[in-house]
Every structure is written in C-alpha cells, then in structure tokens.
C-alpha positions in Angstrom: -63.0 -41.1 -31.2 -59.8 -42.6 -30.0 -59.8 -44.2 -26.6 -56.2 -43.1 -25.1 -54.5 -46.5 -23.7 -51.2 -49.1 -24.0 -52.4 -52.4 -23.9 -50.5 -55.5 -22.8 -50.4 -56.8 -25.7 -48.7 -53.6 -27.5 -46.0 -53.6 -24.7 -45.3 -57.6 -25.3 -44.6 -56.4 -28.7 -42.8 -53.6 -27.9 -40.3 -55.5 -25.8 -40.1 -58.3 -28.8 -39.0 -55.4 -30.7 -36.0 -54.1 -29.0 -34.7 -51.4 -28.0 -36.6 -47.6 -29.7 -34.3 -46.6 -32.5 -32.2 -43.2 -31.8 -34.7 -41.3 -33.6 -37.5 -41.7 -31.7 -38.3 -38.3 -30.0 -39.3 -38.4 -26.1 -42.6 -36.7 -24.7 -40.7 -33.8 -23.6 -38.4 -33.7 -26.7 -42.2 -33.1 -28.6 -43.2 -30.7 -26.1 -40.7 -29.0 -26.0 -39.9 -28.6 -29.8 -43.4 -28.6 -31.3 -45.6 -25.4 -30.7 -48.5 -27.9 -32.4 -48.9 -32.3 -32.8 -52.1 -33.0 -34.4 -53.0 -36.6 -35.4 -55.6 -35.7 -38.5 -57.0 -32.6 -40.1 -56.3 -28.9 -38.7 -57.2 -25.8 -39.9 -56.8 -22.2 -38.9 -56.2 -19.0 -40.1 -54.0 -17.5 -37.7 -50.5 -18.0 -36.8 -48.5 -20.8 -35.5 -45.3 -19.1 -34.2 -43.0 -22.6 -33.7 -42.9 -25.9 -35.7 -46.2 -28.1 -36.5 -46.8 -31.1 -37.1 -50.2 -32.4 -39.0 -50.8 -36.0 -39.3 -54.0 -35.6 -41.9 -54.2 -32.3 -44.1 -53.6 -28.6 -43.5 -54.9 -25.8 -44.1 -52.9 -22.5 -42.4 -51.7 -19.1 -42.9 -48.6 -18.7 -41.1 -46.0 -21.3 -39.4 -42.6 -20.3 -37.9 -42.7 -16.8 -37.3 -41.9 -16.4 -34.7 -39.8 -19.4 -33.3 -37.8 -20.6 -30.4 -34.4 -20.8 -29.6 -34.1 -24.7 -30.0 -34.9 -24.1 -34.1 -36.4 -27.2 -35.9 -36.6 -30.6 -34.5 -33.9 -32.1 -36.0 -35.4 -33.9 -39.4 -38.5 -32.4 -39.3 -39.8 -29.0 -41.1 -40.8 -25.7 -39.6 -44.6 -27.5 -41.0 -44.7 -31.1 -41.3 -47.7 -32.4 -42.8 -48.3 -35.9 -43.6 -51.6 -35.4 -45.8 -52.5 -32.9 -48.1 -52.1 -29.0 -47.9 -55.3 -27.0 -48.5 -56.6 -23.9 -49.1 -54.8 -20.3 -49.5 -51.0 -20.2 -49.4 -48.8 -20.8 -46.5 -46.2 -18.6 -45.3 -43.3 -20.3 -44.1 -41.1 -17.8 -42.4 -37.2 -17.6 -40.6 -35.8 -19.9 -43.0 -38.3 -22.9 -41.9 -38.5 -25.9 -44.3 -41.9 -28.2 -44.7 -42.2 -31.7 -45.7 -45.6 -32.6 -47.4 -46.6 -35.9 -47.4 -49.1 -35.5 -49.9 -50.1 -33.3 -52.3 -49.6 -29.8 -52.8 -52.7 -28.1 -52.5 -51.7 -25.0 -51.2 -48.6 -22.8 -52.3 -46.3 -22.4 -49.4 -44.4 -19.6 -49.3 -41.0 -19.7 -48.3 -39.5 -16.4 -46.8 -36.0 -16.8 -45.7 -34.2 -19.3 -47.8 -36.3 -22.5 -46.3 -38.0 -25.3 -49.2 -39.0 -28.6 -49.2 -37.7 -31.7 -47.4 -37.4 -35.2 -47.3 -39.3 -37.7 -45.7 -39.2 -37.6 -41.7 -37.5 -39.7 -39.4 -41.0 -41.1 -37.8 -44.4 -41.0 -38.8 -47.0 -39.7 -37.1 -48.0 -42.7 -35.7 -44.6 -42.7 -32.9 -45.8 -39.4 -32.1 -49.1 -40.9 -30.7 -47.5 -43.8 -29.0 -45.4 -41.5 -27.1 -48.3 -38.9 -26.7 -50.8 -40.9 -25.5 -48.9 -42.9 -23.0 -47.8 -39.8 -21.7 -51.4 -38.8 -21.0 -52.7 -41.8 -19.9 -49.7 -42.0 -17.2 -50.3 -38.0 -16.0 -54.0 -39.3 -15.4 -52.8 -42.1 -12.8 -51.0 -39.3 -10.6 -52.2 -38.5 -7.4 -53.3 -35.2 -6.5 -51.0 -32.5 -4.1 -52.9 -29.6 -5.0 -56.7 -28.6 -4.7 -58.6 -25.6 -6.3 -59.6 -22.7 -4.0 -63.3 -21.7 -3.5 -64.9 -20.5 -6.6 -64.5 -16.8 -6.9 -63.6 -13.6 -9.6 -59.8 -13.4 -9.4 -58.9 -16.5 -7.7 -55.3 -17.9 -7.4 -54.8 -21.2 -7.6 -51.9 -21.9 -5.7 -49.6 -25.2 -6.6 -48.2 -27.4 -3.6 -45.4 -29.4 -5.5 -44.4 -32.4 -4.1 -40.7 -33.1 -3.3 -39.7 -33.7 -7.3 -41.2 -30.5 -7.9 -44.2 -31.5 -9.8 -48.0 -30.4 -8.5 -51.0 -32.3 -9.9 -55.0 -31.1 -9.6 -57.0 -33.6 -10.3 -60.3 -32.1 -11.4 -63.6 -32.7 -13.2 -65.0 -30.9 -16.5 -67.8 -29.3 -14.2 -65.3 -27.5 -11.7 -63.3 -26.1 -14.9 -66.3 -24.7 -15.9 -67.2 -22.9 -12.9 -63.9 -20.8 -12.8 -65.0 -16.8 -14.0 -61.2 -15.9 -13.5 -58.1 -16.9 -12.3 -54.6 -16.7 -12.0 -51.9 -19.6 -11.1 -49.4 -19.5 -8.3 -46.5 -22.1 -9.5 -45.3 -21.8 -5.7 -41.6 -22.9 -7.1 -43.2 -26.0 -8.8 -40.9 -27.0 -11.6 -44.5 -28.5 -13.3 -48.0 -28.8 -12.7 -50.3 -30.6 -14.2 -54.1 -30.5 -14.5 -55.9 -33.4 -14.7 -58.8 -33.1 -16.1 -61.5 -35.6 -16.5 -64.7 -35.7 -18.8 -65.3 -36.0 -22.0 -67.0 -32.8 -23.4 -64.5 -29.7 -22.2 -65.7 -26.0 -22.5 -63.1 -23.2 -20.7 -63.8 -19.6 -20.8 -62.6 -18.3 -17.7 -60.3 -15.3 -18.3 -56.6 -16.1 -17.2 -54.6 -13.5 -15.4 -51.4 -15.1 -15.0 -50.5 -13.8 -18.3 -47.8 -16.1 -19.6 -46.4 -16.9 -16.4 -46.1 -20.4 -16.1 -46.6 -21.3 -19.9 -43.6 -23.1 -20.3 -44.0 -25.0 -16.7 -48.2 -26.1 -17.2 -49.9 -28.9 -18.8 -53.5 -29.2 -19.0 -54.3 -33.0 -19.5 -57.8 -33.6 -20.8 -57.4 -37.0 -21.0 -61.0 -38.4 -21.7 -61.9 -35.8 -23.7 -63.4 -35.9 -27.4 -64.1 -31.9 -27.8 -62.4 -29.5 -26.1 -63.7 -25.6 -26.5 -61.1 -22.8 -25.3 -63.0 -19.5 -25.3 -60.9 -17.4 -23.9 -57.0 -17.1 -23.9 -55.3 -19.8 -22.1 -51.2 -20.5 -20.9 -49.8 -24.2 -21.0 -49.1 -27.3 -22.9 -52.7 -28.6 -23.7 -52.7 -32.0 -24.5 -56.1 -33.6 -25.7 -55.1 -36.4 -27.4 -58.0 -38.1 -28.4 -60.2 -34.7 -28.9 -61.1 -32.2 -31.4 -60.2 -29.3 -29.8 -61.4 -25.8 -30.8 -59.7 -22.3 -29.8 -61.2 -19.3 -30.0 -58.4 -17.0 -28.3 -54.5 -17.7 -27.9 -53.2 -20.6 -26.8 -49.5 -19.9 -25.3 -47.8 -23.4 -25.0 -48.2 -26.4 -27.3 -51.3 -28.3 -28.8 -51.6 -31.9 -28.9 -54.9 -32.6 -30.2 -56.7 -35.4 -32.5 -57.9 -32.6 -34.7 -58.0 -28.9 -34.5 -59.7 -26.2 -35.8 -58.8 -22.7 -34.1 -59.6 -19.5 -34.8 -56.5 -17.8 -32.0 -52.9 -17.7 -32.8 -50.9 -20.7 -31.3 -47.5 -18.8 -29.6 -44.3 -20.4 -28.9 -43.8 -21.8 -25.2 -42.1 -25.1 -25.5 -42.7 -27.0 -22.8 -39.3 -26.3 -20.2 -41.0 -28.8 -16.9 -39.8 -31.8 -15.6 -42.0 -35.0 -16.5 -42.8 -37.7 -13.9 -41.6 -41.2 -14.6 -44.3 -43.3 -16.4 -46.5 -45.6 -14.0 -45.3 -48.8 -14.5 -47.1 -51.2 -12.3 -50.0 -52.9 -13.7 -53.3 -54.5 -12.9 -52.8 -57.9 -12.1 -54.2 -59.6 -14.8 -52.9 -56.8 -17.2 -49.5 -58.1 -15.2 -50.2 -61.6 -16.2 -51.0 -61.0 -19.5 -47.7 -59.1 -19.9 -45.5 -61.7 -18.7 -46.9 -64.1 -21.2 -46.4 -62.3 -24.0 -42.6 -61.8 -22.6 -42.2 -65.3 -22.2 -43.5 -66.0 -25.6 -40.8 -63.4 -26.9 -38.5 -65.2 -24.8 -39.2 -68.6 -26.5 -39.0 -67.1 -29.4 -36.2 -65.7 -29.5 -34.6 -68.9 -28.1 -35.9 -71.7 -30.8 -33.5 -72.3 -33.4 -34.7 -75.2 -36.0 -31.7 -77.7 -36.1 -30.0 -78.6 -39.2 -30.7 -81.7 -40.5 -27.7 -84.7 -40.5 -26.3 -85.9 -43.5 -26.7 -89.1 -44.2 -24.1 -91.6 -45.6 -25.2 -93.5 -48.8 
C-alpha cells in the first residue's frame, strides 16, 4: 500500500517548477465535481450517479445518471478511465462523455448524445498529489469536537470552531463501537473525521439520512482496507486504501481501489476546506530550504560566452 505523505524533497521540486498550470483542479474542485477518484482498479455493479474517475481499469454498470447541477468537470468525461474497461457494457447516461485510456473492453453505451473524448487535461497522478496532501493536512488538525457516550441512537453533536469547520479526531476502535447514530452539524460549514488506523470496518446504521452529505468528510488517513457495511453520508476519502461498500455511499469516494457492491449517489462536496498546514519539522524545514536554495542557484548560473580572440 501507498503511505500518504509530501516529502521535502517533492516540494523543492515543486517550487523549481513554478507556478501549477490553470488546469490543475483544487481538492475541493475534485470534491466537489467527482461523485468517485480512484487511483487503480474498481469494480461494481451498481450505479455511480455523478462523474468518475478510474486511474487502473473499470468494470461498471451505470455512470451519470443521475448528475449534479455543476455537469462535467470541464475536460473530463462523465467516466474517465485511464486503463482498460472490463466486463459487461456500460451505460453512460444525460448526455455524459468517457475518455478511455486504454482499451475498450467493455461496450459503453451512450444514452443521450454523449461519445468518446480526447485525452484529459491531467493524469491521474495530479489527482493524487492534490488528494493526498489534502489528507495528510486534515490529519494534522486539532480536535473541537468529541464523540458522546456509546449508545443506540446517539447524536454526535459538532462544535465548529470560529471558521466553521469541526474536527473529531478518533481511533478505528471507537468507530467500531458506534450501533447507531445520527450527526448534529450545529451550523458547522464542515466537519471532518479523523480517523486513524489502518484496518477500518463501519456498520453502524446512520440516521441522519443525507443531512450533512455535502458538508462531511470522513478522513481515514492510515488506512489500507476500509469496509462500509451499512449506508453511510459524506465525502470518504481513503487514499491509500482499498475500500469496500456494501450499502450506499452518499458523497464522494476517493479510494486506492474499490470494489462496492452499493450505489455511489451524487453529493459533491459544498464545505469549506482548512488551509493546508504549512509549517514543518525542523529538519524537514532545513531540508526544504536547501533544496530552495539549490533552485535558487540554479536558476541564477548562466555559463558565459566565451571571448573572441584576435588572430
């Protein structure tokens, strides 16, 4: 599995780079406009109501139909797959176009006037820069809000700080212990859960409905399997995890690699994201301003031309 992290060394480079082309989507741009990101393989033979996005090769049923307002990302397809397609046909519906980086395996079935489309604007390798940075700077947030006692039915109420953003910081082991619940945003514009560990099983039935679908994420950032039994409401993001669903998942999926078996529904993320952490570790701090300076250097050596000489 992939061990979520920016190194020092991949931010040097990213400053000796410049500045991110136009393109470039942002982590709430993704969120927001994606109803699935996965990195490799994903399978399932249910529905995916908004856009997808498949890094390895798919194998689906149905994509697009039932869509949000926002439409496509702009030069992507309703299904964008960078490997192969597999399996039965696809049905592409509301017009949505695909983009198939490899081959055609499976017949996808356009219903409403969509077809195939060039290349993307970014591969899927921006989408886990962005991604994973984004996870790994959620993790570093400070809790304002704690679970309740363990009980049927409870309500686990969010205390957003003054930029309107709650964070739980939990374990694996308290997740699990949850029979039911239901989630009190408390006029928080976001909250996240943080949860830690790397094996993730959820069953606990939700009673919130989809209230706070569009306003949740549920950041299992050290995860390498993640198991939803039962339906559950928010942006799940497991980068570096397979993830498995066995009920609905209403928000969007950011996983490794996925294989479900519930319908992912369209709730684009609509919360406010924190500003990345930005202060490093000391030595991480040194070793950052050397690679700067290096980029400095270089960008400030210019071999002289040589003199002519008289005969």
């Amino acid at each position: 599995m992939r061990r979520i992290g920016i190194t020092a060394a991949a931010a040097a480079l990213a400053l000796c780079a410049g500045p991110a082309r136009a393109d470039t989507l942002t982590a709430s741009q993704i969120l927001e406009g994606f109803n699935a990101v996965v990195y490799d393989d994903a399978s399932t033979p249910s529905d995916i109501e908004g856009a997808a996005l498949i890094g390895g090769n798919f194998s689906g049923a149905t994509v697009y139909n039932n869509p949000g307002s926002q439409g496509q990302p702009d030069g992507y397809g309703a299904l964008t797959v960078f490997g192969n397609t597999t399996g039965n046909s696809i049905n592409i519906d509301n017009g949505g176009s695909a983009y198939v980086g490899g081959s055609e395996g499976a017949q996808i079935n356009f219903n409403g006037g969509g077809g195939y489309i060039g290349a993307p604007p970014e591969s899927i390798a921006g989408f886990e820069t962005t991604l994973d940075a984004l996870s790994t700077s959620l993790s570093g947030l400070a809790a304002n809000s704690a679970l309740p006692p363990t009980g049927n039915n409870e309500v686990i109420t969010a205390t957003p700080g003054g930029n309107g953003i709650a964070v739980f910081n939990i374990t694996a082991s308290q997740l699990s212990q949850i029979p039911s619940y239901s989630i009190d945003l408390n006029g928080a514009s976001t909250v996240i859960f943080n949860v830690s560990g790397k094996s993730i099983t959820f069953g606990a039935n939700d009673e919130s409905g989809t209230t706070g679908a569009k306003n949740i994420i549920w950041n299992f950032y050290q995860a390498q399997t993640v198991t939803l039994d039962t339906l559950i409401a928010g942006t799940i993001l497991a980068a570096a995890a397979t993830v498995t669903n066995e009920n609905q998942i209403d928000g969007t999926l950011v996983a490794e690699s996925w294989t479900g078996s519930g319908e992912l529904h369209e709730y684009g993320f609509d919360g406010v994201l924190p500003p990345p952490l930005s202060v490093p570790e000391p030595g991480t701090l040194t070793l950052l301003l050397s690679g700067v300076l290096a980029c400095g250097a270089a960008l400030r050596f210019k071999p002289r031309a040589k003199r002519a000489t008289s005969a």
